[in-house]
mmCIF file as gemmi writes it, N, C-alpha and C atoms, coordinates in Angstrom:
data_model
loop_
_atom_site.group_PDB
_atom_site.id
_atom_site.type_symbol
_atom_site.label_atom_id
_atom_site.label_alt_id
_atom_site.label_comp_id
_atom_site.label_asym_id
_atom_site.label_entity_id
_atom_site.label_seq_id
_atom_site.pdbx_PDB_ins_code
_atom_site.Cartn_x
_atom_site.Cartn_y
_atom_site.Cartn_z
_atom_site.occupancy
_atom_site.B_iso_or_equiv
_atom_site.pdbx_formal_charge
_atom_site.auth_seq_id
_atom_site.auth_asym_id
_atom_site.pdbx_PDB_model_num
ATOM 1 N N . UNK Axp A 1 ? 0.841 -1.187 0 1 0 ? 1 A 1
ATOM 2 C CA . UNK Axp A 1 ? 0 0 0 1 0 ? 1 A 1
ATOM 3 C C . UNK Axp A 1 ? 0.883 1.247 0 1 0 ? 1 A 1
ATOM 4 N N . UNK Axp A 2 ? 0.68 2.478 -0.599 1 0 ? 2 A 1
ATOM 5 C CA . UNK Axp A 2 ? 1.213 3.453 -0.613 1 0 ? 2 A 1
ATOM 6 C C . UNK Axp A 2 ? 0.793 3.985 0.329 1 0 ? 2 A 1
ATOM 7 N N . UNK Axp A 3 ? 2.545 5.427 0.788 1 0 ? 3 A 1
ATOM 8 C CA . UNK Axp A 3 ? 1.934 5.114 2.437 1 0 ? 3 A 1
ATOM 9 C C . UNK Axp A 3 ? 1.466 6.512 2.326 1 0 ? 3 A 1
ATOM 10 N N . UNK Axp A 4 ? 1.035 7.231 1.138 1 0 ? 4 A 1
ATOM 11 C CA . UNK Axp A 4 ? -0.216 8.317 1.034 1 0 ? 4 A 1
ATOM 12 C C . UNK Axp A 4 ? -1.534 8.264 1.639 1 0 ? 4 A 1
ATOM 13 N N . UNK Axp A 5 ? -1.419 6.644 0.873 1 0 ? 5 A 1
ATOM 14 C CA . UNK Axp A 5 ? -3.193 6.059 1.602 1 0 ? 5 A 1
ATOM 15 C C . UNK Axp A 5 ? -3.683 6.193 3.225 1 0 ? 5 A 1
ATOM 16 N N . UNK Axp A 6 ? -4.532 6.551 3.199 1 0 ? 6 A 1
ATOM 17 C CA . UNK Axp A 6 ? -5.455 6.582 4.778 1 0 ? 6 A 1
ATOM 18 C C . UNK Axp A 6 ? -6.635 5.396 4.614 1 0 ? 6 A 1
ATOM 19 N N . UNK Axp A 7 ? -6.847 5.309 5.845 1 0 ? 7 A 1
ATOM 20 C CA . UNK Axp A 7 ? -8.069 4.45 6.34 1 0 ? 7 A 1
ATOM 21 C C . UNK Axp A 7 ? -9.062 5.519 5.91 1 0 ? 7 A 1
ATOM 22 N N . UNK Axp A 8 ? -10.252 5.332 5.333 1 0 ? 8 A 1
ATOM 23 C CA . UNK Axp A 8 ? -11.489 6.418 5.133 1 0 ? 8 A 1
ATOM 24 C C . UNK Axp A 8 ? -11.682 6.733 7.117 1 0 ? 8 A 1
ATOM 25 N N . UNK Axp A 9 ? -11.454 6.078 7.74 1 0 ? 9 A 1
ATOM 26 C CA . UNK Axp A 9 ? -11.808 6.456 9.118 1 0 ? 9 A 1
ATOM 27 C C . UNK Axp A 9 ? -10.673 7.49 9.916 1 0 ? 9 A 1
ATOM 28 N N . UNK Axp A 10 ? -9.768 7.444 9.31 1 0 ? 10 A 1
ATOM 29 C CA . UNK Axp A 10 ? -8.802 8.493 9.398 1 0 ? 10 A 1
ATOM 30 C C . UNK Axp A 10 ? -8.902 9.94 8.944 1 0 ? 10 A 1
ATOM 31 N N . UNK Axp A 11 ? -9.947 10.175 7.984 1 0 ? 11 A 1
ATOM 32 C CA . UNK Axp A 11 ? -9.891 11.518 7.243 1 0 ? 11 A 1
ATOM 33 C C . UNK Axp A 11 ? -10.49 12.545 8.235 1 0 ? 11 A 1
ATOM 34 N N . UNK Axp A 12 ? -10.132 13.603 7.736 1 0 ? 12 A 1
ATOM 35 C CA . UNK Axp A 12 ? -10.194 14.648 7.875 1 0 ? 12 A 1
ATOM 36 C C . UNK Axp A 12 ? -11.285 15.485 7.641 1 0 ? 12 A 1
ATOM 37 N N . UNK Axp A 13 ? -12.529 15.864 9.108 1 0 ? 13 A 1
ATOM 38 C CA . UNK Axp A 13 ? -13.724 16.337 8.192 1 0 ? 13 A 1
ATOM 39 C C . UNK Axp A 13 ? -13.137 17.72 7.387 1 0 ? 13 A 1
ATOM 40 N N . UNK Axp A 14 ? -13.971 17.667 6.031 1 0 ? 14 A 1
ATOM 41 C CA . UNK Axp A 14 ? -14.104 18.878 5.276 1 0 ? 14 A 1
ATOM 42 C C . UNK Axp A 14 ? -13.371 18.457 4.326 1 0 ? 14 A 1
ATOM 43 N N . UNK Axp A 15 ? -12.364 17.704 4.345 1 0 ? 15 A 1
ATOM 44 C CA . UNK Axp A 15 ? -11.38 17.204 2.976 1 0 ? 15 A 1
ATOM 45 C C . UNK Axp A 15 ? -11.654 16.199 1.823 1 0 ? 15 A 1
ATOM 46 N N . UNK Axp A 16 ? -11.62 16.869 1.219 1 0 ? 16 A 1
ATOM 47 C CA . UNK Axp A 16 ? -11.734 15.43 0.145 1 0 ? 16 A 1
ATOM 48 C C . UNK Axp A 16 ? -10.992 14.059 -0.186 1 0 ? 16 A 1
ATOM 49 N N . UNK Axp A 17 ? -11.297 12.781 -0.405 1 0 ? 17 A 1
ATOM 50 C CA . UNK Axp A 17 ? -10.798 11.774 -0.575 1 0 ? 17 A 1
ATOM 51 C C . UNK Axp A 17 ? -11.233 11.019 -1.814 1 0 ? 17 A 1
ATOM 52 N N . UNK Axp A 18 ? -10.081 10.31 -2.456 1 0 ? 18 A 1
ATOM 53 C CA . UNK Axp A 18 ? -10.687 9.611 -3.805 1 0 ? 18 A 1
ATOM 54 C C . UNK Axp A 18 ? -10.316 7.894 -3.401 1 0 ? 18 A 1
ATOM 55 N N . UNK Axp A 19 ? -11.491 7.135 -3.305 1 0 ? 19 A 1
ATOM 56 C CA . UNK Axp A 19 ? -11.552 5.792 -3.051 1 0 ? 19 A 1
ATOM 57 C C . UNK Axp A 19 ? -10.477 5.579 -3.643 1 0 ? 19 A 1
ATOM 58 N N . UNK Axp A 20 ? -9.793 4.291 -2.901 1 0 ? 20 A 1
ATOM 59 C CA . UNK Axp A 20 ? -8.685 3.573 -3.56 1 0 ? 20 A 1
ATOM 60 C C . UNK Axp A 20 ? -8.814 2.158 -4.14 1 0 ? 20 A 1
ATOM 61 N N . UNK Axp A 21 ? -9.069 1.777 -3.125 1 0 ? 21 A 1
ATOM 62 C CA . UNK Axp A 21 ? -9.546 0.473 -2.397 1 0 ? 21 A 1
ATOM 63 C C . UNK Axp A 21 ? -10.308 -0.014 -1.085 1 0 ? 21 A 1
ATOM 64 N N . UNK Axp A 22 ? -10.968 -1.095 -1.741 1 0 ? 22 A 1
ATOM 65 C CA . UNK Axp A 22 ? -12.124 -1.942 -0.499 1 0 ? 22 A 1
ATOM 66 C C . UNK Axp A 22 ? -11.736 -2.928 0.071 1 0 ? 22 A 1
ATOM 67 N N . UNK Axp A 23 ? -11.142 -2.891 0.816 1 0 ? 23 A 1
ATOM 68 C CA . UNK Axp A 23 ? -10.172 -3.85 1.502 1 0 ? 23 A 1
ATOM 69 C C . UNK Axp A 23 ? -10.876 -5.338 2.129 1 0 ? 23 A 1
ATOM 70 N N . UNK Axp A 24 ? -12.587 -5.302 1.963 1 0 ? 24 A 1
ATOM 71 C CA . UNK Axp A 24 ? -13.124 -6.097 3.014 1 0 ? 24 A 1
ATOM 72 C C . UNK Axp A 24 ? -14.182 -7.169 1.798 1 0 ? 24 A 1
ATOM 73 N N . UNK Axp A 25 ? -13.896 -7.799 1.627 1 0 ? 25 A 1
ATOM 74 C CA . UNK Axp A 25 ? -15.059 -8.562 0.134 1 0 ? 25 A 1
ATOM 75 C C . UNK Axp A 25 ? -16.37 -8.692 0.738 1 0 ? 25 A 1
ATOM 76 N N . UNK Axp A 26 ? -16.667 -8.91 1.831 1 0 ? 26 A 1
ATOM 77 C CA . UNK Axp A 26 ? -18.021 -9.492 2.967 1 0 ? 26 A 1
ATOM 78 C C . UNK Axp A 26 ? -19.02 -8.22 3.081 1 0 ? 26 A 1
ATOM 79 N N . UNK Axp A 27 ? -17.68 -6.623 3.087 1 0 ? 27 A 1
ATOM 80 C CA . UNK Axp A 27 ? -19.238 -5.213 2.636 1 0 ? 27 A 1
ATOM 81 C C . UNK Axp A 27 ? -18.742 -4.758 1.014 1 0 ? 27 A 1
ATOM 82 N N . UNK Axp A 28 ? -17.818 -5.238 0.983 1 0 ? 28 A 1
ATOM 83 C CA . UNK Axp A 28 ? -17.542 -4.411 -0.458 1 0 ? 28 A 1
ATOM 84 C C . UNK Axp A 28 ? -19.272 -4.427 -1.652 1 0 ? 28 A 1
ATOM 85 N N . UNK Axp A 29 ? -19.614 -5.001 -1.626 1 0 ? 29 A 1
ATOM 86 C CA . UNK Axp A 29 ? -20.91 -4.725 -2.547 1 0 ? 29 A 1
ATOM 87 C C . UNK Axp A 29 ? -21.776 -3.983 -2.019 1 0 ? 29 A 1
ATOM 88 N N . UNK Axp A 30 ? -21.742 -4.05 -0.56 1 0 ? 30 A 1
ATOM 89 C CA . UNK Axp A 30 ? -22.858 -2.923 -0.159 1 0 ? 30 A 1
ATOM 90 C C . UNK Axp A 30 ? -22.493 -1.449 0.132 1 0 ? 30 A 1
ATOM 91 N N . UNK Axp A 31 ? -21.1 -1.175 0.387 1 0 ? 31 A 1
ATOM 92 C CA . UNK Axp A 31 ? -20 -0.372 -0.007 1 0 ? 31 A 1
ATOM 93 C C . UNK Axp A 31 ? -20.636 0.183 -1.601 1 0 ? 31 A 1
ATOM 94 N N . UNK Axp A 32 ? -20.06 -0.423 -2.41 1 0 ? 32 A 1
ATOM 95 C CA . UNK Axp A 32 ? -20.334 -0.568 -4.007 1 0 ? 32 A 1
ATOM 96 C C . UNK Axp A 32 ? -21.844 0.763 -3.932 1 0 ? 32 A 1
ATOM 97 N N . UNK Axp A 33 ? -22.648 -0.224 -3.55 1 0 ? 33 A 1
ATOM 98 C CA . UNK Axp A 33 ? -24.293 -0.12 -4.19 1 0 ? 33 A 1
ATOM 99 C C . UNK Axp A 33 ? -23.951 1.484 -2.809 1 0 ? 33 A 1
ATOM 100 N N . UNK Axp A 34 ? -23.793 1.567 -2.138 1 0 ? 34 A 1
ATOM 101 C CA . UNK Axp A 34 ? -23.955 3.049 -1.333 1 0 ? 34 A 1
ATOM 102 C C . UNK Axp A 34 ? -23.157 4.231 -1.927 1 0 ? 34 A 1
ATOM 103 N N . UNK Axp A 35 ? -22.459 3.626 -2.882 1 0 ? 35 A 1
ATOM 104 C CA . UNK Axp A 35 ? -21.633 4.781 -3.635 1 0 ? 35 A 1
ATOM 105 C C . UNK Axp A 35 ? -19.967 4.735 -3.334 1 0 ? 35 A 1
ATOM 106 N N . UNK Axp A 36 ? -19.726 4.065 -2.364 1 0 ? 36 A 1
ATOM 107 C CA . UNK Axp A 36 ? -18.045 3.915 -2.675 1 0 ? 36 A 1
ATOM 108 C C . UNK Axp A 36 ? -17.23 3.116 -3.335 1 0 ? 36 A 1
ATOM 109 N N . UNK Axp A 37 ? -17.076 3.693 -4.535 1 0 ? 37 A 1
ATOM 110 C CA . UNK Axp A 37 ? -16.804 3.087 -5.805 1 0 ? 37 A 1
ATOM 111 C C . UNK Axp A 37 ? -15.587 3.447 -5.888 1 0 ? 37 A 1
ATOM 112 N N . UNK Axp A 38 ? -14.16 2.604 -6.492 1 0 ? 38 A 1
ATOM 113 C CA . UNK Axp A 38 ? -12.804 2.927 -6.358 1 0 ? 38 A 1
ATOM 114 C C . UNK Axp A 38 ? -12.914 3.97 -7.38 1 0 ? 38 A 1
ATOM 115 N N . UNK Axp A 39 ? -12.03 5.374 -6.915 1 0 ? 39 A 1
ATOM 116 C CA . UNK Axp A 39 ? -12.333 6.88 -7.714 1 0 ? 39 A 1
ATOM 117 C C . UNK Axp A 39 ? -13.043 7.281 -7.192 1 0 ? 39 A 1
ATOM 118 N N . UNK Axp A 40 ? -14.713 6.869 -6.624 1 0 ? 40 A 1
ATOM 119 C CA . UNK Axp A 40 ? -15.638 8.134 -6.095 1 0 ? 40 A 1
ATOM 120 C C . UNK Axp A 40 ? -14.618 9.346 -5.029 1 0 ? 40 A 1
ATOM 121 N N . UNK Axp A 41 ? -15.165 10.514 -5.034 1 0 ? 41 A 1
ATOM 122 C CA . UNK Axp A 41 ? -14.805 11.313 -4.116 1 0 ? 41 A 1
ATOM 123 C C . UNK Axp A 41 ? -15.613 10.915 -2.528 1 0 ? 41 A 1
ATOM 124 N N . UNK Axp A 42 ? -15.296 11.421 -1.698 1 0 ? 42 A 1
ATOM 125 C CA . UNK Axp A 42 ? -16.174 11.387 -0.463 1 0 ? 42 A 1
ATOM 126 C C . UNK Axp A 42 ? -15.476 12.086 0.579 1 0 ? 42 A 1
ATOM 127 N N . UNK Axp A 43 ? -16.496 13.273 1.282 1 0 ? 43 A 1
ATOM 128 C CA . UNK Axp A 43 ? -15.746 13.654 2.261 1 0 ? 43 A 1
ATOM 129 C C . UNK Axp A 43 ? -16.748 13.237 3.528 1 0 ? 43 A 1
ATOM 130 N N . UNK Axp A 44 ? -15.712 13.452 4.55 1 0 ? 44 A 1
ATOM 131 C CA . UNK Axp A 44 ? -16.443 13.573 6.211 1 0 ? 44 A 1
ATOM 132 C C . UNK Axp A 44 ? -17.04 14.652 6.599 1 0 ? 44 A 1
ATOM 133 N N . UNK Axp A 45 ? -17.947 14.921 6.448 1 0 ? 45 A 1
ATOM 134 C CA . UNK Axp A 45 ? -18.737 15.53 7.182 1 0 ? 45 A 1
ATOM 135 C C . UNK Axp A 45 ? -18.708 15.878 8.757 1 0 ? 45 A 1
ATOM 136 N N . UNK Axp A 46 ? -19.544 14.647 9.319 1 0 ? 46 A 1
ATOM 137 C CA . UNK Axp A 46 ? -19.476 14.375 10.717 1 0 ? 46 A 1
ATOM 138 C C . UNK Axp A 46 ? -19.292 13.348 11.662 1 0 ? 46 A 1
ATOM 139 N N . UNK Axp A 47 ? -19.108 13.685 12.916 1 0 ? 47 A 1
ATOM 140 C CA . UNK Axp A 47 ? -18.469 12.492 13.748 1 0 ? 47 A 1
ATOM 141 C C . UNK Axp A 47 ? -19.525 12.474 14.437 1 0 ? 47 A 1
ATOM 142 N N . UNK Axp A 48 ? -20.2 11.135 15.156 1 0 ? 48 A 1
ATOM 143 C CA . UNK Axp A 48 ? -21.13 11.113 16.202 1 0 ? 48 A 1
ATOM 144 C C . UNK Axp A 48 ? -20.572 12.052 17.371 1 0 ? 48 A 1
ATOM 145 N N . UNK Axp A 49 ? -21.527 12.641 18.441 1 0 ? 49 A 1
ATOM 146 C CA . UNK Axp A 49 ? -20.617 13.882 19.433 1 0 ? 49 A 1
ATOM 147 C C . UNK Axp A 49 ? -20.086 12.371 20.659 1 0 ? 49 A 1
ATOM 148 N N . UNK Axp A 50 ? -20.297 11.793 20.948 1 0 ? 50 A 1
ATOM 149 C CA . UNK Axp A 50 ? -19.797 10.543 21.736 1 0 ? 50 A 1
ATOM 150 C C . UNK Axp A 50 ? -18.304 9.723 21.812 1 0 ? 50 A 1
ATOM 151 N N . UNK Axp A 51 ? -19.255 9.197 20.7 1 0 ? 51 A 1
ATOM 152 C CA . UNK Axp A 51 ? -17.952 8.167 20.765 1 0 ? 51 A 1
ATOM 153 C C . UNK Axp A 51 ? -17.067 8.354 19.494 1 0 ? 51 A 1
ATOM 154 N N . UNK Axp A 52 ? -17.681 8.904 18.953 1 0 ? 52 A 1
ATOM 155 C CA . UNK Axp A 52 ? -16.977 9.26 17.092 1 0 ? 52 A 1
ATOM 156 C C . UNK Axp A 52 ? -17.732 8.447 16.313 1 0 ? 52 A 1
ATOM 157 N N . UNK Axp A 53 ? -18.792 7.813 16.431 1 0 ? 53 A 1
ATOM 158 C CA . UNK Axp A 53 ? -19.067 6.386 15.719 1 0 ? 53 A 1
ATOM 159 C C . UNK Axp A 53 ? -20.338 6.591 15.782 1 0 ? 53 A 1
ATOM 160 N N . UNK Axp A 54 ? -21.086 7.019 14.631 1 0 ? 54 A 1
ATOM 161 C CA . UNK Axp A 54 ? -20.682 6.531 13.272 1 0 ? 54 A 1
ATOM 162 C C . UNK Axp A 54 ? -20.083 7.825 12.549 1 0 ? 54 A 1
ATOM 163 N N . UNK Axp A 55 ? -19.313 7.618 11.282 1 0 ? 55 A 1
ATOM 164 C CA . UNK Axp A 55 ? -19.056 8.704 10.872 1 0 ? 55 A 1
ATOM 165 C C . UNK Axp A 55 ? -19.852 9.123 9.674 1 0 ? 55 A 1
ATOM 166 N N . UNK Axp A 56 ? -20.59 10.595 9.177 1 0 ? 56 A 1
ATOM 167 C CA . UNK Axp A 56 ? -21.462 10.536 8.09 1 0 ? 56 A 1
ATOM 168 C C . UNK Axp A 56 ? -20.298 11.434 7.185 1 0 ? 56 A 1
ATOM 169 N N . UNK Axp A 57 ? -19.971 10.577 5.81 1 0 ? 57 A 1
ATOM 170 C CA . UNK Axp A 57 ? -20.126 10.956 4.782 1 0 ? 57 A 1
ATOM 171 C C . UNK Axp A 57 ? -20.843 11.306 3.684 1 0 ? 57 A 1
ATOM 172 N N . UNK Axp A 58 ? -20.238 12.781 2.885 1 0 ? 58 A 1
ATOM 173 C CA . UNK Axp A 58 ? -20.61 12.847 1.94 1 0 ? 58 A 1
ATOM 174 C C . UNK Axp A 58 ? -20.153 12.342 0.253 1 0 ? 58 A 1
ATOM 175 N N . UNK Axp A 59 ? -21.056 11.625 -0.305 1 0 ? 59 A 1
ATOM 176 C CA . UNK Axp A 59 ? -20.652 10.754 -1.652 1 0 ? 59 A 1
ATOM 177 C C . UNK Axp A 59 ? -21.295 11.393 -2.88 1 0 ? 59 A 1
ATOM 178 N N . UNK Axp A 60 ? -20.814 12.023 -3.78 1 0 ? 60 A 1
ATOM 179 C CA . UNK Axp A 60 ? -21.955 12.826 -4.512 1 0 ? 60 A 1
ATOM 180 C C . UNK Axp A 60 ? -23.023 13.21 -4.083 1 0 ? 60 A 1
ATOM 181 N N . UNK Axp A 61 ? -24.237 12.836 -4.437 1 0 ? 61 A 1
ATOM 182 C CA . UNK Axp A 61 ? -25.452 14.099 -3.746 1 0 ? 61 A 1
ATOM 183 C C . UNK Axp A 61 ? -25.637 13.096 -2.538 1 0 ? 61 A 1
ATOM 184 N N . UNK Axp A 62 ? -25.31 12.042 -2.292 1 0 ? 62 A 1
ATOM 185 C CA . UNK Axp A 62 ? -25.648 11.327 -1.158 1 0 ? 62 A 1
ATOM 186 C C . UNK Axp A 62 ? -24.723 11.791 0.062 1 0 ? 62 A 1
ATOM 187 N N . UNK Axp A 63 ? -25.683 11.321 1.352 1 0 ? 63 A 1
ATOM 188 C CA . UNK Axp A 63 ? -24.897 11.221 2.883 1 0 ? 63 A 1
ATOM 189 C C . UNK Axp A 63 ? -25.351 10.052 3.112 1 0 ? 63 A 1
ATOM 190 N N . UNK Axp A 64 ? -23.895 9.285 3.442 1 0 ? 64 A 1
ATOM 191 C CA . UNK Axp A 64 ? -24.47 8.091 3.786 1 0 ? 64 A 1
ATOM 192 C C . UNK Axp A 64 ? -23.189 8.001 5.218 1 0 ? 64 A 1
ATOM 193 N N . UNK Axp A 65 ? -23.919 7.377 6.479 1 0 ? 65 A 1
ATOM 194 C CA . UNK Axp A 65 ? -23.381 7.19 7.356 1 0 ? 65 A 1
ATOM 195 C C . UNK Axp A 65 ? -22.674 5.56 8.044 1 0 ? 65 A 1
ATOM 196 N N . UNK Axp A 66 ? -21.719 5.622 7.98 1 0 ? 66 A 1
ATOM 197 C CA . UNK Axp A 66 ? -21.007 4.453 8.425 1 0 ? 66 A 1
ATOM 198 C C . UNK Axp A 66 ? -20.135 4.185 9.448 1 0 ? 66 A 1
ATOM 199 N N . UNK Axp A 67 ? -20.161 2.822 9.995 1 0 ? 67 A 1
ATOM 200 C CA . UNK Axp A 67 ? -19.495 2.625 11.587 1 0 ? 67 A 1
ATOM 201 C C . UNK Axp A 67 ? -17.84 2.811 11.018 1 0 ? 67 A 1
ATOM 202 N N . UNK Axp A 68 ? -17.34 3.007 12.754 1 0 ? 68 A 1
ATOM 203 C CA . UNK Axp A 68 ? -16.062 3.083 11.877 1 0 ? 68 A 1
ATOM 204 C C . UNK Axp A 68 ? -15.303 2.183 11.673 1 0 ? 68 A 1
ATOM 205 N N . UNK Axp A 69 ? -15.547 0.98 12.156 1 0 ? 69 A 1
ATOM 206 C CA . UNK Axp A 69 ? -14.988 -0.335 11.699 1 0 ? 69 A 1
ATOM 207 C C . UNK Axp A 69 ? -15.071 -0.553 10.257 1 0 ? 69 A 1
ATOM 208 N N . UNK Axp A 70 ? -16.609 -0.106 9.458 1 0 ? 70 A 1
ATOM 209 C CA . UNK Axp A 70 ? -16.899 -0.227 7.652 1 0 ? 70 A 1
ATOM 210 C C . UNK Axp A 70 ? -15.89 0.722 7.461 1 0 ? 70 A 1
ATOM 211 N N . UNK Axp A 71 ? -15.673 1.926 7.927 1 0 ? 71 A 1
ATOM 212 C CA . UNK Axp A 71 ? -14.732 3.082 7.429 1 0 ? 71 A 1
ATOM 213 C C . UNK Axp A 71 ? -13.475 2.281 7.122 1 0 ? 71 A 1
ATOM 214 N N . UNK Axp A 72 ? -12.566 1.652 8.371 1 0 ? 72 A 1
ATOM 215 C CA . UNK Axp A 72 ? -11.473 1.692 8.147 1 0 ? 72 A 1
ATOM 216 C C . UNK Axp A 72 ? -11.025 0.419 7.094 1 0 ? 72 A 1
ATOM 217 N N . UNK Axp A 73 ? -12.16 -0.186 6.809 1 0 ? 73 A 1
ATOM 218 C CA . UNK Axp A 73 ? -11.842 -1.214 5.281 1 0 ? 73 A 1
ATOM 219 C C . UNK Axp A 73 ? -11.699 -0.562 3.698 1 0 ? 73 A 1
ATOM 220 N N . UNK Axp A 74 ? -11.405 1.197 4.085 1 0 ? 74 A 1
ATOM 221 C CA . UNK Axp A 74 ? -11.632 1.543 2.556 1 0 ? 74 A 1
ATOM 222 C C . UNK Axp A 74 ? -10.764 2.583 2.59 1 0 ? 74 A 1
ATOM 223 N N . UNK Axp A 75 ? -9.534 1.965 1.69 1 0 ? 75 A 1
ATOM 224 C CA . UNK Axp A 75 ? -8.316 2.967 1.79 1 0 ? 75 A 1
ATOM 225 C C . UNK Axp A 75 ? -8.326 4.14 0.547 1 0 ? 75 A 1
ATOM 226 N N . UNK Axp A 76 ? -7.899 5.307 1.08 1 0 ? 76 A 1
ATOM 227 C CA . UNK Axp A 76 ? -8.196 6.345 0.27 1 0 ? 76 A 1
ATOM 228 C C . UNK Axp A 76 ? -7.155 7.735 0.035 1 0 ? 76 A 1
ATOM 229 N N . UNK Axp A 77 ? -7.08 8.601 -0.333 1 0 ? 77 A 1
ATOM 230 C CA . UNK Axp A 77 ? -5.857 9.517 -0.693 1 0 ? 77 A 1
ATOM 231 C C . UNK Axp A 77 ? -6.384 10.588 -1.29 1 0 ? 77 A 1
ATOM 232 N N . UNK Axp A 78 ? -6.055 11.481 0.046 1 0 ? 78 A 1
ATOM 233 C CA . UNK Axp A 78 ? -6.149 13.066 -0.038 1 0 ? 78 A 1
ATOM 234 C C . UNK Axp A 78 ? -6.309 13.446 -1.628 1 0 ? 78 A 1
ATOM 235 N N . UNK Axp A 79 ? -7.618 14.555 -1.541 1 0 ? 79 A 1
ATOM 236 C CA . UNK Axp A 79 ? -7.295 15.256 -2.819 1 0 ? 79 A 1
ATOM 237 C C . UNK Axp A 79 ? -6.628 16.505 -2.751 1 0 ? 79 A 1
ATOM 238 N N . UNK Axp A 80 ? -5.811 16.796 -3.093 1 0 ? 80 A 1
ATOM 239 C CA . UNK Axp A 80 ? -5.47 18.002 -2.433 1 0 ? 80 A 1
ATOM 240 C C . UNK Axp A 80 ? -5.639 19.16 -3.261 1 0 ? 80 A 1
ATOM 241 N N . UNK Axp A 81 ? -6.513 20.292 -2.602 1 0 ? 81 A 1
ATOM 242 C CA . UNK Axp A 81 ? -6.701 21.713 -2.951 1 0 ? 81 A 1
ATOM 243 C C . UNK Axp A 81 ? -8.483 21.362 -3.011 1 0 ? 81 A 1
ATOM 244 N N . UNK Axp A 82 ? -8.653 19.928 -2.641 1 0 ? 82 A 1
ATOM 245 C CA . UNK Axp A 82 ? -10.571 20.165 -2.966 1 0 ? 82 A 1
ATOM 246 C C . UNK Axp A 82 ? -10.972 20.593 -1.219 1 0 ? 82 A 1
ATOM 247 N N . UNK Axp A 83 ? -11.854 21.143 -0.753 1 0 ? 83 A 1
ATOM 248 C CA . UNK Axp A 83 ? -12.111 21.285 0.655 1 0 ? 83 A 1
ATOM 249 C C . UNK Axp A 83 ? -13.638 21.835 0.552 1 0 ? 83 A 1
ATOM 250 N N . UNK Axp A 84 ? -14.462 21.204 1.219 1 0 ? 84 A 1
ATOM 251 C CA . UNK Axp A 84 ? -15.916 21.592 1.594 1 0 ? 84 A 1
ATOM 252 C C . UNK Axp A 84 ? -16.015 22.857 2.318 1 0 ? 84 A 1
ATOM 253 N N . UNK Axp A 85 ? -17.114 23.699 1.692 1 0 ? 85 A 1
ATOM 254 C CA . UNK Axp A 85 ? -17.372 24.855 2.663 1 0 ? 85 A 1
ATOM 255 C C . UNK Axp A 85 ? -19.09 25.046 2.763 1 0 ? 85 A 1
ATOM 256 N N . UNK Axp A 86 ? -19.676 24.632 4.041 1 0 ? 86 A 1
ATOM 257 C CA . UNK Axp A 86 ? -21.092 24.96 4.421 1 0 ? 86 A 1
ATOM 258 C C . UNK Axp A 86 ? -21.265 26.174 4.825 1 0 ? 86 A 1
């Protein structure tokens, strides 16, 4: 693995990330069908206020929210100069 790559559970809210890889075959299709497709963009949004868990991303027009155990099966790499502003 290139050591650019992050865990999707590692990122950075507000930053952008471009799927790399699905490290896990058992969610990778439901991964797939929710929109994290190797290349999609996706940023973090938000962290549960608790425990951190779950974390909600944003995937094109979708928010889809995931534990962070699904997070850290999907390795990914900074885009750099893209950054969310609400």
């Amino acid at each position: 693995m290139d050591s650019n790559y992050v865990k999707l559970s590692n990122s950075e809210k507000g930053l952008f990330y471009r799927v790399v890889k699905l490290n896990d075959e058992k969610i990778a299709l439901r991964l797939t069908q929710l929109g994290f497709h190797e290349s999609s963009l996706v940023m973090l949004k938000r962290k549960a206020p608790i425990f951190k868990d779950p974390l909600l991303f944003q995937v094109g027009e979708s928010q889809i929210a995931l534990t962070r155990k699904e997070a850290e099966t999907i390795d990914v790499l900074e885009v750099q100069g893209e950054h969310y502003h609400e």
